[in-house]
N, C-alpha and C positions, 0 to 999 in steps of 0.2 A: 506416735504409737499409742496405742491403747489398749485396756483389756477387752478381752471377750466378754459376753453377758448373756448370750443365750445359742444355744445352738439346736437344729432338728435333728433328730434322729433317722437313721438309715432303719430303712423298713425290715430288712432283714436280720438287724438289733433289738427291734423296739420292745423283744422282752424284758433285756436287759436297762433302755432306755425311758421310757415311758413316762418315768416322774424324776428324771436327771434334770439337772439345769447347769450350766457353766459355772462355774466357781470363780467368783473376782479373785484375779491376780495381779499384779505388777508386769508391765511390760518384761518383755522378754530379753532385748537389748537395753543394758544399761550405761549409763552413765559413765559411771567411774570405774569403766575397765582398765585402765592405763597403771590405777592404782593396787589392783587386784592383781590381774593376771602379768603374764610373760611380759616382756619391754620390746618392745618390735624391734629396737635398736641391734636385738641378737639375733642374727641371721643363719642357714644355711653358710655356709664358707665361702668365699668371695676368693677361690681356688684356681682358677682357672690363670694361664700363665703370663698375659697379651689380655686383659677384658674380653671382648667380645670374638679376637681374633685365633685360631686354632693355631698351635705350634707346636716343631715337632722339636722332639727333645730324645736324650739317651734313654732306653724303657731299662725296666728296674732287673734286677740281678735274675727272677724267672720271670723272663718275656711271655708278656700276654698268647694266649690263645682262645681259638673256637672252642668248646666245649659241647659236647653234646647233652642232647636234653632227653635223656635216659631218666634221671633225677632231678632234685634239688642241687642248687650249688651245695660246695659246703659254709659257704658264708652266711647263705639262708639259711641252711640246717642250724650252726651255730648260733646264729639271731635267734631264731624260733624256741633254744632251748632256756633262751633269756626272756622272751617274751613272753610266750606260754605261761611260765610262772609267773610272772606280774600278771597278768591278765587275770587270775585265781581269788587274790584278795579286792580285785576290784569287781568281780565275778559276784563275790561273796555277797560284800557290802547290797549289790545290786537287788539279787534276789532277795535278802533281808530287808529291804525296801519293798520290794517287788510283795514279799509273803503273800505264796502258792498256798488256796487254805487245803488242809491237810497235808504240807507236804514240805519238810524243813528243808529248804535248796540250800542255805549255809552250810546246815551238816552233811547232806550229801557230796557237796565241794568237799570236803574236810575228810570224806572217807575214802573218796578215789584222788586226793592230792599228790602221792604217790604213782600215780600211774596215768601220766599226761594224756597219753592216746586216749584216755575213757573219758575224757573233760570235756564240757563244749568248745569247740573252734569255730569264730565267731569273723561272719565277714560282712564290711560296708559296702554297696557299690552305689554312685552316684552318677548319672545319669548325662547325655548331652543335650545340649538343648542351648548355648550363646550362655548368655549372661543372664538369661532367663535362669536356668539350669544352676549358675553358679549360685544364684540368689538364693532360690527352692531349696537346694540342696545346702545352703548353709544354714537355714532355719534348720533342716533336719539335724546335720552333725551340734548344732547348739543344743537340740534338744536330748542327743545322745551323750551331750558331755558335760561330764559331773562339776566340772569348774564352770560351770554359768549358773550365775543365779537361780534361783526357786527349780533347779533343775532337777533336783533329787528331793523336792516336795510334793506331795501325795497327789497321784496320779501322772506325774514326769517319771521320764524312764532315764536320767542322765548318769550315765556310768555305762553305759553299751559300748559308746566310742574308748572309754578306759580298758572294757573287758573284749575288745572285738581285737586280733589279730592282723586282718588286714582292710585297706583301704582303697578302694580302686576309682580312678575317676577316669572321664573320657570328656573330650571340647570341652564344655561349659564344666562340666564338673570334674574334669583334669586342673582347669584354674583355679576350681576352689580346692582340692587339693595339693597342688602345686603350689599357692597360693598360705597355705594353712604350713606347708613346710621350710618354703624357702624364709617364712618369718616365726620360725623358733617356733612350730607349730602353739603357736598363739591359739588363743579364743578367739571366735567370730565378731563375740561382744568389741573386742580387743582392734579387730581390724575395722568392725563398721565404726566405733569411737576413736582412731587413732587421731591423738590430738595434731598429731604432724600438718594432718588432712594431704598425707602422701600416698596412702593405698585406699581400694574401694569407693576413689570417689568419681562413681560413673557418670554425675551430672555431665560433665564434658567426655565426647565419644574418643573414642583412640584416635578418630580424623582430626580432632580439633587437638589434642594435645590435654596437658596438664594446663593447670591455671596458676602463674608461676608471682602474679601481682602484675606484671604488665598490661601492656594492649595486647589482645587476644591473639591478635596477628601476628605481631610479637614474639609472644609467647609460640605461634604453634609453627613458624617459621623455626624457630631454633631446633623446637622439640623434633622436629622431620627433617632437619640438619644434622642432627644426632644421630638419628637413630641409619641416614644416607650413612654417615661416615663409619659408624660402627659396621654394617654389612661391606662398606668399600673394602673397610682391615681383612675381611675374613677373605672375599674374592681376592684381594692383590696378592693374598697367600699362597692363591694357589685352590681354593678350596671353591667346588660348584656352589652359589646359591639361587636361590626362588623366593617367589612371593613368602613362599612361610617366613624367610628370616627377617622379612619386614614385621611380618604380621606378629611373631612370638617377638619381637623388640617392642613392637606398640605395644602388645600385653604384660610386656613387666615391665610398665613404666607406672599402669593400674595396679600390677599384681603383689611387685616386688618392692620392697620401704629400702630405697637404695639408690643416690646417686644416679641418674641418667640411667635408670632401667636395671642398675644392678649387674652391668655387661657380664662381668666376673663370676656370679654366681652360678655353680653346677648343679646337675641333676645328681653326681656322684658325692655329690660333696655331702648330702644328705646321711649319708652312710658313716660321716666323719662328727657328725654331730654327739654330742655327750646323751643327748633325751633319747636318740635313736639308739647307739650302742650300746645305753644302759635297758634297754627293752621300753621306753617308757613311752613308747606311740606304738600304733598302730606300722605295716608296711606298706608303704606308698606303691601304687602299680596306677602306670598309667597306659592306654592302649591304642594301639594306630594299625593302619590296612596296609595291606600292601598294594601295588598296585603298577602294573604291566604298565612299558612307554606305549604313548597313543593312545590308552585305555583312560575311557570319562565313564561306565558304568563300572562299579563296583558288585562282582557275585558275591553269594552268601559264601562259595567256597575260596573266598579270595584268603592269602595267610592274615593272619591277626599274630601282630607283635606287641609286645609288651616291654615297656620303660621299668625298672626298680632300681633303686641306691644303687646295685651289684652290679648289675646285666641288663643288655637290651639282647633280642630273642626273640623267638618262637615255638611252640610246644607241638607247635602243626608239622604234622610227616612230610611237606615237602622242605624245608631247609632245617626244622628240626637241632635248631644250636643255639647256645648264646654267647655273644662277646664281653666281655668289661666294657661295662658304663662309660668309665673313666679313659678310655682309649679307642670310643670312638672317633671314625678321622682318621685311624691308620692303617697302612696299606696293607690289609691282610689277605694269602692266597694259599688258597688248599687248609685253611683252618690256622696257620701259622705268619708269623712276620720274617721274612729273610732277615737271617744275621747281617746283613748289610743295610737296615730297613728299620727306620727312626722310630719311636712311638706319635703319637700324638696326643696332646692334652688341650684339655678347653674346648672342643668339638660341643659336648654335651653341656651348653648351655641350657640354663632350666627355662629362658623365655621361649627357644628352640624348641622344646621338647611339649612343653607345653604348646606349642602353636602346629607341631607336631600333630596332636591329639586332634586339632580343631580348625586344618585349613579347610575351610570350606570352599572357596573359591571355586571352583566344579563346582559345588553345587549352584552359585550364582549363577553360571552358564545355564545348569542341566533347570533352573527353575526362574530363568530370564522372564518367560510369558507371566509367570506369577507375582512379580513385583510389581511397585508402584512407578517404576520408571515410566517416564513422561513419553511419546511416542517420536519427537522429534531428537530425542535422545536413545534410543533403545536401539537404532541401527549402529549408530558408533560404536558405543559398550559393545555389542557384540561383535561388533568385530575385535577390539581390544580383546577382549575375555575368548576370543577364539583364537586370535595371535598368541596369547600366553597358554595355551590350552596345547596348540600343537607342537609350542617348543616345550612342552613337559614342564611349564614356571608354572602351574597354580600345587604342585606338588610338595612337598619337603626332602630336598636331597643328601640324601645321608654317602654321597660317595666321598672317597673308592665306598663301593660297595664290599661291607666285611665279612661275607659271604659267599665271595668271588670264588671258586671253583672248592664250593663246600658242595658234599650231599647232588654231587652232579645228576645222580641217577633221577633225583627227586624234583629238586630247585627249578622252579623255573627263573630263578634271577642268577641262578651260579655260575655261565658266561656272559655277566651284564656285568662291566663296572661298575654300574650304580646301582643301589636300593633308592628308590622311591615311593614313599608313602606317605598316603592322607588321612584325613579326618577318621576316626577309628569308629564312627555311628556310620562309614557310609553303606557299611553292608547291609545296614538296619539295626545293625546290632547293635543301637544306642544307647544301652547300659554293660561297662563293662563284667560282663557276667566272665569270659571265655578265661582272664587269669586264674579266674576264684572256682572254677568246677574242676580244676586240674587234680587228676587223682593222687598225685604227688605231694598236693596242698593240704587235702585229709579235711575240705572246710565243710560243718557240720547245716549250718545256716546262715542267707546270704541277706542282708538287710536289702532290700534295692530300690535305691529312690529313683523312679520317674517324671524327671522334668520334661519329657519329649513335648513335642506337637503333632500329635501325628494326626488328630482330627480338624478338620475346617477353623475352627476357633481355638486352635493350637494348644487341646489339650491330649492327654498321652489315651492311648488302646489299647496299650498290649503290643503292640508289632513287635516290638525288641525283645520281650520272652518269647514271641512266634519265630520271629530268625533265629533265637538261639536254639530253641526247640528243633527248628528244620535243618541247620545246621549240624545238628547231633546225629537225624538221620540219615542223612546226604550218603545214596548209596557210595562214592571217591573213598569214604575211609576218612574224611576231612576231620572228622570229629576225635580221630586218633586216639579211643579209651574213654571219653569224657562221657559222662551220663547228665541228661536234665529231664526234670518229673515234666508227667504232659500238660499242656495250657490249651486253651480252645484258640480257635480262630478269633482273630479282632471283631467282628462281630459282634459274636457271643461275649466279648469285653465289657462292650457298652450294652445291647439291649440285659443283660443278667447282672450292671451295674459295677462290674468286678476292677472297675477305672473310676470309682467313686471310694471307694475305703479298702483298706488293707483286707488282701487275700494270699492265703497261704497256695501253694503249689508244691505237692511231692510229699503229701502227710505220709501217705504210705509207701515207705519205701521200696516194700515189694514188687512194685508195679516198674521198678524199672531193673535194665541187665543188670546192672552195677550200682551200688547204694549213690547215689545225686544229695545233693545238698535241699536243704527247703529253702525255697525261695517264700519268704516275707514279702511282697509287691505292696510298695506304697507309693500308687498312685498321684500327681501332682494333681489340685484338688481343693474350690474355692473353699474354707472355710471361712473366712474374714477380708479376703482380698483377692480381685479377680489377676490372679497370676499369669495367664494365659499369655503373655506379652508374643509378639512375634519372636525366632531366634535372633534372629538380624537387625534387630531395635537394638542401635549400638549405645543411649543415652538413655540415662533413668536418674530421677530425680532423689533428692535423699530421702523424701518421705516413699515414694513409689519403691526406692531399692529396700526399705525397711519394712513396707508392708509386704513383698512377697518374701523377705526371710521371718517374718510372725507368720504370713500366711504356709508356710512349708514347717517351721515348727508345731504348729495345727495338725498337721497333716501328719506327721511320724506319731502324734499321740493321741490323735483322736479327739482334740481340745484338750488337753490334761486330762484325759480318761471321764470328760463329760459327755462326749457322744456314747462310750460302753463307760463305764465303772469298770470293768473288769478288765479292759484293754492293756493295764498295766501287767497286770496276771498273764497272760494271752501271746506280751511279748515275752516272759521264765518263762513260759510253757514252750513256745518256740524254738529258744535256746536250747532247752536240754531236751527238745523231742530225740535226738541222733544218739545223745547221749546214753541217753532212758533205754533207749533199743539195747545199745550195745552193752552194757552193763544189766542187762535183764532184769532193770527193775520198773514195775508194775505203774504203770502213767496213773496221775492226780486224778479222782473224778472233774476238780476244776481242770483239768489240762483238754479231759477228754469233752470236757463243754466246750472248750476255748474253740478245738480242732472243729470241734461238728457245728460251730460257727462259723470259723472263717478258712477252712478246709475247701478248695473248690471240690464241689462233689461230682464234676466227671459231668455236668449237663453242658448243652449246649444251647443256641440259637442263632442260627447263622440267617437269617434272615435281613436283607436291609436295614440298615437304623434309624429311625429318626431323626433327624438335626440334632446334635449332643448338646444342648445350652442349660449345663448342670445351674442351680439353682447357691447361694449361702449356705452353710450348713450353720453359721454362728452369726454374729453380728458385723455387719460393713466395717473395717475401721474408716472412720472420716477422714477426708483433707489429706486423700493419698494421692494427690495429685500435682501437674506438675512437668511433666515429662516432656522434654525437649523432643521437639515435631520437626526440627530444621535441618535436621540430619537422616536423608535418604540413602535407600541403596545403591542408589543413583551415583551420589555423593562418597557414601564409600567404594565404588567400585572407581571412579575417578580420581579418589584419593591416591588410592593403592597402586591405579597402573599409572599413574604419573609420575610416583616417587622412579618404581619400576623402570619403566620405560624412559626415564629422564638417566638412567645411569648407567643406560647401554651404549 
């Protein structure tokens, strides 16, 4: 790694730019995290009752039920009256860094501290996109968070991730979420350093295994031993599995600092943590589709469910409920469990849930002509990927379905025993935005990092605020209350540049039925290193994994406020715009500069684009290279249905 030294300016900054230059810093990933931050060794809870296997046990003295999603649980009420207030002094601090000129945001926190609802509520969302995704988006949350180095030094914004409330990931950035909590939400610095070299180290893809000091073969023979018998325990239980439970086992053997994958570790267990139930993180939300048997396209009106410590759910008017986390797996009908009718615990495996978020397997089918699969091999695989296709195994099955004769009138899965759902970007909707607009949430602005591909050279356009956008207006009702400010067509994305640097969406509230949250859009976006990887490059080298987490901390700050100066300002002005409304106090002239910068102002241009082949904005880092080429999609789809197919 290296620092930056010079960056260009964005034409539609260059008032602000024009005689900026980079400010030598210190790499951004350091060293000696091990000695600084959290100890990996403290994990999420290793809860579960069987490792990886689901069992049913006596449920506790009030037996679980469906709930409806009228509201908040009260468990999330409770948290939030915890959180909220921590969030206030890291709030403080942030802005007093930040210093809005004419405008004390310390002492404005300090006057409405008292009255929670007038605060800013502050949300992350990070984006899908493989490991690409996870990488990007970890540069972002490092640069959000006040315990990494030089993070909270002039022109860093670290204290957002301390003062932000909620967290939301999807595929790729479900793992680095997932990823951030099942290891005692550690530092990023924390996990790319971890001296174990037992998490983040992508050099070896999940086909090959961990590198354990043996012979390779070895080694990756055991590891897909493992990970065979772990799914054997969960089927001989009694319990459906699919390609996901292979697929989320591979991912926490990278994700999770844990003994053969961590089998034991829940998604609920999070909730049991000391950092979590003293308020002292953010709330973890992760998001998946739903998705009809026989069905390989996914609609924009398909349900969107969401994972937290508490509940898994939906806020969408057709099933409209959520269960306990903690007991997914058991047989629930009509919203309730028959008094004669066991609980189940350890269902909600956090590799699961995470793989959950991110089986893509469909998609390898639905984007077979687009890979590099060789021609003498592409009729095989397809038939492979079409045999797993029409027995519903590239899916993740969450039966019995706990939903099973809930909301009949509504459900389309309410006489299906099974729930079945996939990757949560496959509606497009590849930042999870849909937890965090919920009117229930109250969130004022949505940080959202886009690591997509959605152009030719797999850099992001917009599509994933365009489906959430159309989503919203889907004459069905799908949108169920939710408001989102308007974005142009993808297009209009790239030719008006608004996929090259941060732009705000939803300055003015008025403009939509119901007050919408501001969407912050930060772009994935070369600064120092071409990040653009394929999603499905399942191997990265440790200087290639280091340069797209510097190149994605670039990117949330603009270079450390070298591309604007004033970008630091710009993110306080953001924060408290919702705020500033609601308290009817009079916006900064600096806020109102900030807006009438990076405000999109309502143009369009929908015209064809050019070939998108953005340019450096700062300096290459050297010798980011490296990246294992021996590992095809080829390779991984024969990985996967051989484990598969071998254990039927």
């Amino acid at each position: 790694m290296v620092s930056i030294s010079s960056l260009t300016s964005e034409d539609e900054i260059a008032d602000t730019t024009s005689a900026s230059s980079i400010v030598p810093r210190e790499p951004v990933i350091v060293t000696n995290a091990g000695a600084t931050f959290n100890n990996l060794q403290i994990r999420a809870a290793p809860n579960a009752p069987n490792g990886y296997t689901p069992e049913r046990q006596d449920c506790p003295a009030e037996r679980p039920r469906i709930r409806s999603a009228e509201e908040l649980s009260t468990a999330e009420t409770s948290w939030l009256d915890t959180r909220r207030n921590k969030t206030v002094d890291a709030m403080r601090d942030l802005l007093q860094r930040i210093a809005i000129p004419g405008f004390d945001g310390p002492e404005y926190l300090t006057t409405h501290a008292n009255n929670q609802s007038a605060l800013p509520n502050i949300a992350i969302a990070a984006s899908g996109g493989g490991w690409r995704a996870l990488l990007n988006g970890a540069g972002a949350i490092a640069a959000f968070d006040s315990r990494e180095e030089d993070s909270t030094s002039p022109g860093h914004i670290g204290g957002l991730l301390q003062s932000s409330t909620y967290l939301g990931g999807l595929s790729g950035g479900g793992w680095l979420v997932g990823s951030l909590f099942n290891n005692n939400f550690t530092t990023v610095s924390a996990l790319l350093n971890d001296p174990s070299n037992t998490v983040w180290r992508f050099e070896n893809s999940i086909f090959r295994g961990p590198d354990r000091g043996s012979v390779q073969l070895v080694d990756s023979a055991r590891y897909f031993g493992t990970i065979q018998e772990q799914v054997d325990g969960k089927r001989d239980a009694g319990f459906n599995t699919s390609l996901t439970d292979y697929w989320g086992r591979a991912l926490s053997f990278q994700l999770i600092n844990a003994t053969a994958g961590g089998p034991a570790y829940t998604w609920s267990s999070i909730a049991l943590a000391d950092h979590f139930t003293q308020g002292d993180t953010p709330f973890p939300v992760l998001v998946a589709d739903g998705r009809a048997p026989n069905e390989l396209l996914i609609s924009g009106n398909a349900t969107v469910y969401e994972f937290n410590p508490y509940e898994f759910g939906t806020w969408d008017p057709t099933t409209f409920g959520f269960v306990p986390t903690e007991f997914l797996g058991s047989n629930f009908s009509n919203g309730v469990l028959a008094p004669n009718v066991d609980c189940v615990r350890g269902f909600d495996n956090s590799g699961f849930i995470m793989g959950t978020s991110s089986s893509l397997f469909n998609q390898f089918l639905l984007n077979l002509d687009n890979t590099d699969i060789p021609d003498f091999a592409r009729s095989f695989i397809a038939d492979v990927l079409g045999a797993i296709g029409e027995d519903n195994n590239d899916i993740a099955d969450y039966s019995p379905n706990p939903f099973y004769g809930y909301n009949n009138g509504t459900s389309p899965n309410a006489q299906s025993g099974r729930l079945t759902l996939v990757d949560g970007g496959e509606d497009l909707q590849n930042i999870p935005l849909h937890p965090l607009i919920q009117p229930n949430r109250h969130v004022d602005v949505i940080f959202a990092v886009d690591s997509s591909a959605d152009t030719n050279n797999s850099w992001p356009n917009g599509t994933a605020l365009v489906a959430t956008y159309e989503r919203n207006l889907d004459p069905s009702g799908i949108a169920n209350g939710t408001s989102f400010p308007s974005v142009p067509d993808t297009n209009s994305f790239v030719n008006l540049g608004l996929n090259t640097r941060p732009t705000f969406f939803g300055c003015d509230s008025s403009n939509t039925s119901s007050v919408a949250p501001l969407i912050v859009y930060l772009p994935n976006s070369p600064y120092v290193f071409q990040s653009n990887l394929s999603t499905f490059t399942p191997s990265y080298s440790p200087e290639v994994r280091s340069g797209i987490v510097q190149n994605g901390y670039d990117v949330v700050t603009m270079g450390n406020g070298t591309a604007d100066p004033q970008w630091p300002v710009c993110v306080g002005c953001a924060i408290l715009s919702r705020s500033l409304e609601r308290t009817e106090t009079t916006v900064p002239d600096a806020c109102a500069q900030c807006f009438q910068r990076y405000c999109w102002d309502g143009t369009t241009n929908s015209t064809d684009p050019a070939p998108y082949q953005p340019a450096f904005k700062g300096e290459a880092i050297s010798g980011a290279v490296g990246m294992r080429k021996d590992v095809t999609v080829a390779a991984v789809v024969l990985a996967l249905s051989t484990v598969l197919l071998g254990s039927m």
